[in-house]
C-alpha positions, 0 to 999 in steps of 0.5 A, spaced: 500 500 500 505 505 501 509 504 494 502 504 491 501 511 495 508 513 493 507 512 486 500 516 485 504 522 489 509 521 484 505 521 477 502 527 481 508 530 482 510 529 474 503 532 472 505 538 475 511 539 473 510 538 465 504 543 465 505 549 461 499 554 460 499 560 455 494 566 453 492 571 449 489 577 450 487 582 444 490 590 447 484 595 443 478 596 445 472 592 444 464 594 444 460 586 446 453 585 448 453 583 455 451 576 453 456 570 451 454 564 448 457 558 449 459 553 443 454 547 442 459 542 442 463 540 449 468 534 449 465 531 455 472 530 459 472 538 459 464 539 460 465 539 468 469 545 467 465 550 463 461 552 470 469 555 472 470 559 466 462 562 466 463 564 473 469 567 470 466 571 465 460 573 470 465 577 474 467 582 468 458 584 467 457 579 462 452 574 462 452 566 459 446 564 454 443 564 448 443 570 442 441 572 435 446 578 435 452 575 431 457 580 434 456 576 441 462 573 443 463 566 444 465 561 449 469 556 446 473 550 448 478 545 446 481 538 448 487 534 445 485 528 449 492 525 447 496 522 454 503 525 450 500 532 449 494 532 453 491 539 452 485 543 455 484 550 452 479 556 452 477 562 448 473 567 446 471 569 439 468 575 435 465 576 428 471 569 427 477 572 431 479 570 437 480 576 442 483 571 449 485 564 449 488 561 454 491 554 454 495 549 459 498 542 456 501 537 459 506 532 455 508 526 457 506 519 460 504 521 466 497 523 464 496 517 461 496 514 469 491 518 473 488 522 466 482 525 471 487 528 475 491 530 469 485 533 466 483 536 471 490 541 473 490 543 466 482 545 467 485 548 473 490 551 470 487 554 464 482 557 468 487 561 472 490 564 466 483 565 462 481 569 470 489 573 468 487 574 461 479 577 462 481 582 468 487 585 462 481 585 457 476 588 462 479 595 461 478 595 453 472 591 453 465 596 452 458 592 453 453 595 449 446 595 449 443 589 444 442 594 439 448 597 438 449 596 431 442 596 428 
């Protein structure tokens, strides 16, 4: 039972260690709807997550759900499940351009071992760099009334 309990901590320690996590924010200012919608689609390894990333955006006065107007942002995730080259990343998009990504990647065989845990630091970590990138945005970021360009 203790090399078993070692071993976790290890591959623990070797989840940790690989982790690299990125972002992207865009620096001129930017006129949105308050509302956000949310990409159809979610790989269901990342969907647990989303809820951190909504919380995110609510803290900065804008809300999540559906909308017609095509100027919305949009909230989108990606995953690369490969246990070599585990990813989990975040986005926001406006009229088809990226406006702040964040990601976190973890390569190496150590994902493979405990892939719920790998997963879940790198959800963890993306959200901490996503919360960094929203808060250098926020100050460039202009919420508008849904009629804004009509």
């Amino acid at each position: 039972m203790r090399i078993r309990t070692l071993g976790l901590h290890y591959c623990g320690l070797l989840l940790l260690a690989g982790c690299a996590a990125t972002g992207y924010v865009s620096k001129g200012d930017i006129s949105v709807p308050r509302t956000v919608t949310i990409q159809r689609d979610i790989h269901p390894e990342v969907a647990p997550y989303v809820p951190k990333f909504v919380a995110i955006l609510e803290t900065t006065g804008l809300k999540v759900g559906s909308s017609d107007d095509k100027h919305a942002l949009e909230l989108r995730f990606d995953f690369n499940g490969n246990p070599f080259d585990l990813r989990v990343g975040a986005s926001l998009w406006q009229d088809g351009v990226p406006i702040l990504t964040a990601s976190a990647t973890n390569s190496g065989w150590g994902t493979a071992l405990a892939r719920g845990s790998a997963v879940q630091n790198l959800a963890d970590s993306a959200a901490a760099t996503f919360e960094k990138e929203i808060s250098e945005l926020r100050p460039h970021l202009r919420i508008v009334a849904a009629d804004y360009w009509h």
